[in-house]
N, C-alpha and C positions, 0 to 999 in steps of 0.2 A: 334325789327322788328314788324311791324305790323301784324296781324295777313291775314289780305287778300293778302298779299303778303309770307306768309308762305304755303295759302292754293294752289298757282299756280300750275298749271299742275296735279292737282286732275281731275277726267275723274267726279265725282259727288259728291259731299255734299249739306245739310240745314245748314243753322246756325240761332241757336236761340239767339238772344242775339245782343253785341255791339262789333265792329273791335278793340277789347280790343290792347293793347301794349304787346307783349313778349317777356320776359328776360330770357328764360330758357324752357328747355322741359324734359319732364318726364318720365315714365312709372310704377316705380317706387315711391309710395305716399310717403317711408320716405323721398325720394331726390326730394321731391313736396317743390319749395319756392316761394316768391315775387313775384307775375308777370309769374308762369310760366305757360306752357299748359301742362297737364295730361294726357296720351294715355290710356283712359281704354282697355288695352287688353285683351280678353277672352282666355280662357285655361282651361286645362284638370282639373288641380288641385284647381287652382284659378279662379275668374274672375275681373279685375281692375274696372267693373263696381263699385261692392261693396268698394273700395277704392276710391269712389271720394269724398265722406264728407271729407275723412282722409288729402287727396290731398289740398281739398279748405279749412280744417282749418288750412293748411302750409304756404296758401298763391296763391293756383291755381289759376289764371284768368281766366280761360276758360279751358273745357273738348273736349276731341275726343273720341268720342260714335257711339255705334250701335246702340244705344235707347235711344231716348231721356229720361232723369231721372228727376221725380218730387223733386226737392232741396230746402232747401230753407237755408241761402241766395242764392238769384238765381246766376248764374253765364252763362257770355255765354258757347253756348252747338254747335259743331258741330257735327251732325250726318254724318257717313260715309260707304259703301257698307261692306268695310275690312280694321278695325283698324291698325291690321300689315301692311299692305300696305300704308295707310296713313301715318302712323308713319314713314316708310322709304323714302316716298317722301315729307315729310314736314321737318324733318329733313336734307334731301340734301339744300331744300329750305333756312332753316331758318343759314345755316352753308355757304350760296353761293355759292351751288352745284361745290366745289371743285374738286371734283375727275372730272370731266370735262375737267380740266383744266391739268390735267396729264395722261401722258398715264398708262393706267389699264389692268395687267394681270391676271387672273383669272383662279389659277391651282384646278379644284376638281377629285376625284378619291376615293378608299379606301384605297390604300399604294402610299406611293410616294412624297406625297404631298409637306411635308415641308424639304425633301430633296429635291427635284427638283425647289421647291423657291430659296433655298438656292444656288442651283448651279446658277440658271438665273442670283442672285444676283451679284454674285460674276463675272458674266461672263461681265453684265454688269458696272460693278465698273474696272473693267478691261478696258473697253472700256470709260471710262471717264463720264459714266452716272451717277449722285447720284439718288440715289434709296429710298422708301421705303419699308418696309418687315411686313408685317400683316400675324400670325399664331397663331400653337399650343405651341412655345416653348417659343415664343416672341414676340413683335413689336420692329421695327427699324427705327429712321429717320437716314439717313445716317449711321453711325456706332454710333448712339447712341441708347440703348437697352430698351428697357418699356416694364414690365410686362402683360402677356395675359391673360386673366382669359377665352376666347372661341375662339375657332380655326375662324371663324366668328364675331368677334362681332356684338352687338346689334346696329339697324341703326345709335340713338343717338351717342353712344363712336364713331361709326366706321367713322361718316360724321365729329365729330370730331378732331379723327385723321388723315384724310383726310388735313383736313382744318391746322394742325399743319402740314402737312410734305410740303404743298404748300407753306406754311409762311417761310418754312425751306430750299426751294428751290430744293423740292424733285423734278421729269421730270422721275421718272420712279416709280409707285408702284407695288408691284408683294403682293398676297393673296393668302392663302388657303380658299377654298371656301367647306364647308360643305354640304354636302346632307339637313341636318337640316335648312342651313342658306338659301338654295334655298324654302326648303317646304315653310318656316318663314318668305319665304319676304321679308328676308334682306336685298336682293339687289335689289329690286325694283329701279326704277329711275337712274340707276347704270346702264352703259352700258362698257362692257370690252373692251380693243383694241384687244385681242387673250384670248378666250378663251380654257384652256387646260384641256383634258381628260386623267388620267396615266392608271387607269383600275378600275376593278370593282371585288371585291368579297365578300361571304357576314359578313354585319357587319351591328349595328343600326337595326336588325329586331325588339327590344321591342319597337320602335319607329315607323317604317311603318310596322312591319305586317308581311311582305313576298318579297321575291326579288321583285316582279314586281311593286312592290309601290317606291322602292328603287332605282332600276333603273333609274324608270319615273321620279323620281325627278334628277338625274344626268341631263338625256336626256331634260330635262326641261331646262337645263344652257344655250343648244346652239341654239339660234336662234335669230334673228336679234334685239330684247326688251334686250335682256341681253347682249349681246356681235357684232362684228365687224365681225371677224373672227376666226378660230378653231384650232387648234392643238389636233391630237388623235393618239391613239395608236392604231394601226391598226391589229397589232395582239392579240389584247383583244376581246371577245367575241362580249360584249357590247360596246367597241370601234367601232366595223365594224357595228353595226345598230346603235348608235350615226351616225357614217360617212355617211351611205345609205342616213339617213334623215335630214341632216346637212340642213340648207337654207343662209348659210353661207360661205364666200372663208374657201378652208379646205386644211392644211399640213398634209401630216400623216410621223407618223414613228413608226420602227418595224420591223425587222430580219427575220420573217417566211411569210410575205408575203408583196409583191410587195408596197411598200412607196418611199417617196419623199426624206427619211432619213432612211439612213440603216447603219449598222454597219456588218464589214467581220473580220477575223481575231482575235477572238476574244479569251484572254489568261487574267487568274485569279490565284491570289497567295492570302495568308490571310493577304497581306499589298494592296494591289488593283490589280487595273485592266487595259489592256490596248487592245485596238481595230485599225482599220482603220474606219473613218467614211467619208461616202459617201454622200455630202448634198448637195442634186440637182445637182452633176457628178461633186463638187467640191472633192476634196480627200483630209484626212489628220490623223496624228496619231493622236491619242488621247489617254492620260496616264488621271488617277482619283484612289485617295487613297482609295476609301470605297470599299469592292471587291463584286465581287455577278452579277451575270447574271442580276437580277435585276436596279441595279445600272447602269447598261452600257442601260438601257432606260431610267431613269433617266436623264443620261446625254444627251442620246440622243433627248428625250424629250426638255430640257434645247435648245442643238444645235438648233433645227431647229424653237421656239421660240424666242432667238437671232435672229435668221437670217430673221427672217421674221419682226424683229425691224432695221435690217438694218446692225446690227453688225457682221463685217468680218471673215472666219473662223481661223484666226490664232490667234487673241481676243477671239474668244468662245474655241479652244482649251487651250489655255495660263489660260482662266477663271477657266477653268475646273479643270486643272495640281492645279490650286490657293487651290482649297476648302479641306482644310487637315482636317475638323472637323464641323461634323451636331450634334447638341446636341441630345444625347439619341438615334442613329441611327449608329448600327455598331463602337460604340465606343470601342478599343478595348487597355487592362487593360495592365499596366507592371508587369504578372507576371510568367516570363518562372519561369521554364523550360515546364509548360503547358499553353493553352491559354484561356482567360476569354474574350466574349464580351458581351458586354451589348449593347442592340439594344429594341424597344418600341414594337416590333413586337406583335401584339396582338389578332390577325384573324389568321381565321386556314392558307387562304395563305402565309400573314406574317410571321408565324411558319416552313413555306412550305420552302421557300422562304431565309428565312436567315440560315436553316438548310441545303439545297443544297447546299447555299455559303461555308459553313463550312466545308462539305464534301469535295469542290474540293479540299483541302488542308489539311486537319485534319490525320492525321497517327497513331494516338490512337483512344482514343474513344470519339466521343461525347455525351457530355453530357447535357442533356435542362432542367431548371430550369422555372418554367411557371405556373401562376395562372390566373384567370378568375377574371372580375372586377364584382363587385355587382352590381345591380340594371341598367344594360343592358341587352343586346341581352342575355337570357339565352340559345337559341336554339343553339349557336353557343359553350357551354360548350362544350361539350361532342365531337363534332368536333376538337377543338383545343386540346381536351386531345389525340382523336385518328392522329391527322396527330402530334403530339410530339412524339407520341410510336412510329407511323409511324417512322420516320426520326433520332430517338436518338440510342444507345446504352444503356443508362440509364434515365433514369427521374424522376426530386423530382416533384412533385406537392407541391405548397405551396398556400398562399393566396397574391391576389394583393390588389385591393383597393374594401375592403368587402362594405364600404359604408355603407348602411343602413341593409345589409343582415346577416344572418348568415353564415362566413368564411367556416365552415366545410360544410354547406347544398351547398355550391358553389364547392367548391371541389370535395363533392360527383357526383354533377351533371356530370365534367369533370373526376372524374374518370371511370366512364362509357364509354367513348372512349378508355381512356390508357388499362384498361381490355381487350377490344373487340382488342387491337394490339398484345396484349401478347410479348409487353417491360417490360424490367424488369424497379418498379418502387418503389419509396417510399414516402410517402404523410406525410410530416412537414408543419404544418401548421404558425408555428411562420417563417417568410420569413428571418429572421439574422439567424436564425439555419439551415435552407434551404442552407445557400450562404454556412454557415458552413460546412456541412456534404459533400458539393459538394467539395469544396477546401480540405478539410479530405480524401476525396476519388479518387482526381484527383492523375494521374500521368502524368510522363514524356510523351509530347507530346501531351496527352487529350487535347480536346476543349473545357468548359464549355460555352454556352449559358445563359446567363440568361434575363428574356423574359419578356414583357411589361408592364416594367415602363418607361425605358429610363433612360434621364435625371431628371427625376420625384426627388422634394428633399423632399417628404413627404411620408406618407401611411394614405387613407383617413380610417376612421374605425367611424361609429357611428357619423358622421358628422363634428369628429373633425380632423383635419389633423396634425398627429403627423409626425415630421423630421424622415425622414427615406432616405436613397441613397443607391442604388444598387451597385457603386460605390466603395463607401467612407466605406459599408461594407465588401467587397471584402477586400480592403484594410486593415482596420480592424483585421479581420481576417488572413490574410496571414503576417502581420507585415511590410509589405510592404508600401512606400509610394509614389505616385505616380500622373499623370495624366490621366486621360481618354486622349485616339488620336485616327486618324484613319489615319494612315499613315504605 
C-alpha cells in the first residue's frame, strides 16, 4: 500500500521525503523489514525515536516521528502531533479498516471483563452469530483459540486480527478493553457498536497515579469518537457518572437502583446461580454455573448487550444456562470432601467479591490463599491483604508473579493489611508449599480460595516465566486428578 493512502483520515502531518511503497508496519526495530514503516513511539523507559537507524538498517522505508531526525541514508520521514494515535489509525488504514466492517463490542471495567465476553459470546453463538473474542486469556475466531500476550493489543496485531476474523467470516467481535489501551490509543480510529461499563475499583495506580486519572480514562471510552452506544452498571459508583455524562444512546443495568435490566429473586449455591431477569418488562429465568452476586451482573450485563444486538430473550437465557467454564474465573477443583476454587481475583474488590460468594455457601472455614503481583499498583498491597483477613477464616500469604521485585518485600507490603484484620495468617512464600499447607490443613467442608492467577500456566520471577498451575498443583498435591469446572 502506498504510503498517502495509509496516512488518510490523519487530522495533521509533514512528510519529508517520497510516497514510498509499504509492506509492513512496525513499532518494534527488531520486527523493522523490507519496505516497512517504523512508529517511533515515545515512552517512559524507552523512546523508538533512538531506534530508527536500527529500524532503516532492517530495511524501514520511511519513519513516523514527532521530530523530524537528521539521518543519513535519508529515508522518508512523517512527522505527526501523536505517534500513538497515528500508529492506530494508520494501521486501521493500511489493514482496510476492518473492524468497520463488523459489529464491535467494547467491554472495559476493573472485574468482569473477560467473564462477561465470554457470556455475550456464547449467548451469541447460540443465536447463530459467529463471533470474535479478543482478551486476557485468549483470542478466538470462531472457536478457534490464538494466544494473547495483552488484554488490549497493540494497534498493529489488533487491526490484524481484525482483518483475519473478517477473512474468517466473523459478524460479531466482542473485546476487553483496558484502562491502559484507552490512555495508549489503541483504539483510536475504532469505533464500538455498544460500548460496556461492568465497574470500577481500584487497580493499575503505579500506572495513572490516583483513582481520578483511572477513572478518566474509563470515562474517556464512552462518547460518540469511540463508540455508538453504552451499556453500564448503574449501581457502580462510577457507573452512574459515566451514565450522568454519557453523549451516547445508554442501557443500564443493576439491582439496587432503578435500570432498564434488573434482576429479583435472586438464589446462590457453590455450583451457581439462579434469578428472574427483567429486560425491558420482558420476564424470564435465568440459571448460570459460576455462583456470586457478582456473576448475576455479569450476566446481566451480557442480557441487555444481547438485546440491544437484537438477540431474543430465550437465546440470551439458553446462552447463558450454555457457558459451564471462564478460564481462571471461579474454576472450581474435584476435590471433596472440602472445596478448592481457583478464580484470578486480584484487587481488594475482587478478593471482596469472590469471598462473599464463598460464604454464601461454605459451612467450614474459609480459607484465602493470595499474593500481590510485582511491579504494579503497590498501593493496592496492603488493601488486598486487609480485605483477605477481612473475609477469610485463615490466610497463607504467599507470592504471585514477583516479576522484577523482591517476593518477600511484596509480601511484606500486603502483610501490613492482614496484621491490621487480626486473621489468623501464615506467610509461605514458595506458592506449591502455600497450595500445600492449605490442602494439609483443609477439612471436611472448608473452602479454600486460591487467588490471582487463575488460569495463569506460569509464575513470572526475574523475567523468566517458569511453568507453574494453581490447578494442576492443587492436584499434585492432593493425588487427585482431575479437571478444573464451573458447574
Amino acid at each position: 500500500m502506498e504510503l498517502a493512502d495509509i496516512l488518510k483520515g490523519l487530522e495533521y502531518f509533514e512528510v519529508e521525503g517520497k510516497n514510498e511503497e509499504i509492506k509492513s508496519l512496525s513499532c518494534d526495530s527488531r520486527k523493522a523489514g523490507k519496505q516497512s514503516l517504523f512508529f517511533c513511539i515515545p515512552g517512559l523507559k524507552s523512546d523508538g525515536h533512538s531506534f530508527a537507524e536500527a529500524a532503516i538498517s532492517k530495511g524501514a522505508a520511511a519513519l513516523v516521528v514527532e521530530r523530524f531526525l537528521p539521518l543519513e541514508p535519508k529515508v522518508t520521514q512523517v512527522r505527526v502531533k501523536d505517534a500513538r494515535h497515528a500508529m492506530a489509525v494508520m494501521a486501521a488504514n493500511f489493514c482496510g479498516n476492518p473492524a468497520r466492517k463488523m459489529r464491535l463490542i467494547g467491554v472495559t471495567g476493573t472485574n468482569g471483563k473477560t467473564t462477561t465476553t465470554y457470556i455475550i459470546r456464547e449467548i451469541l453463538k447460540t443465536a447463530g452469530i459467529k463471533t470474535g473474542l479478543i482478551g486476557t486469556t485468549c483470542n478466538m475466531i470462531g472457536d478457534k483459540k490464538l494466544p494473547a500476550a495483552l488484554t488490549t493489543p497493540d494497534p498493529i496485531e489488533l487491526h490484524k486480527l481484525f482483518s483475519d476474523m473478517l477473512d474468517d467470516g466473523v459478524e460479531t467481535v466482542i473485546m476487553e478493553v483496558s484502562a491502559h489501551a484507552i490512555d495508549l490509543r489503541k483504539l483510536d480510529g475504532v469505533t464500538a457498536d455498544i460500548a460496556v461499563f461492568t465497574n470500577l475499583s481500584q487497580d493499575h495506580l503505579d500506572y495513572f497515579g490516583d483513582m481520578e486519572k483511572y477513572s478518566a480514562a474509563k470515562q474517556a471510552y464512552f462518547n460518540p469518537y469511540y463508540c455508538k452506544s453504552a451499556v453500564i452498571n448503574i449501581d457502580d459508583f462510577f457507573g452512574r457518572k459515566i451514565a450522568a455524562g454519557c453523549r451516547v444512546p445508554l442501557i443500564t443495568f443493576g439491582v439496587d437502583n432503578p435500570a432498564d435490566v434488573f434482576a429479583v429473586n435472586y438464589e446462590a449455591t457453590d455450583r451457581g446461580i439462579k434469578y428472574i431477569i427483567n429486560l425491558f418488562d420482558d420476564v424470564y429465568d435465568i440459571k448460570f454455573s459460576l455462583s456470586g452476586r457478582y456473576n448475576m451482573y455479569n450476566t446481566l450485563c451480557a442480557a441487555a448487550v444481547c438485546h440491544t444486538l437484537g438477540v431474543g430473550i430465550k437465546d440470551i437465557a439458553r446462552g447463558i444456562q450454555k457457558v459451564a467454564y471462564v478460564p481462571g474465573r471461579y474454576n472450581i477443583l474435584d476435590t471433596r470432601p472440602y472445596t478448592v476454587i481457583v478464580d484470578y481475583a486480584h484487587t481488594p474488590d475482587g478478593i471482596v467479591n469472590i469471598a462473599a460468594t464463598a460464604r454464601e455457601f461454605c459451612k467450614g472455614r474459609l480459607i484465602i490463599i493470595f499474593g500481590c503481583g510485582g511491579n504494579r499498583d503497590k498501593a493496592k498491597r496492603p488493601l488486598m491483604g486487609a480485605a483477605a483477613g477481612k473475609c477469610a477464616d485463615f490466610c497463607i500469604l504467599t507470592s504471585d508473579n514477583p516479576r522484577f521485585e523482591d517476593p518477600f518485600e511484596i509480601m511484606r507490603q500486603a502483610e501490613k493489611g492482614l496484621m491490621e484484620s487480626l486473621c489468623r495468617y501464615v506467610c509461605i512464600e514458595n506458592r506449591a508449599e502455600a497450595i500445600a499447607h492449605a490442602v494439609k490443613y483443609a477439612r471436611k467442608n472448608d473452602v479454600i480460595l486460591i487467588l490471582g492467577k487463575g488460569d495463569e500456566s506460569y509464575q513470572e520471577i526475574m523475567g523468566i516465566r517458569h511453568p507453574f498451575s494453581d490447578a494442576e498443583t492443587v492436584y499434585q498435591v492432593t493425588g487427585k486428578t482431575g479437571k478444573a469446572e464451573a458447574k
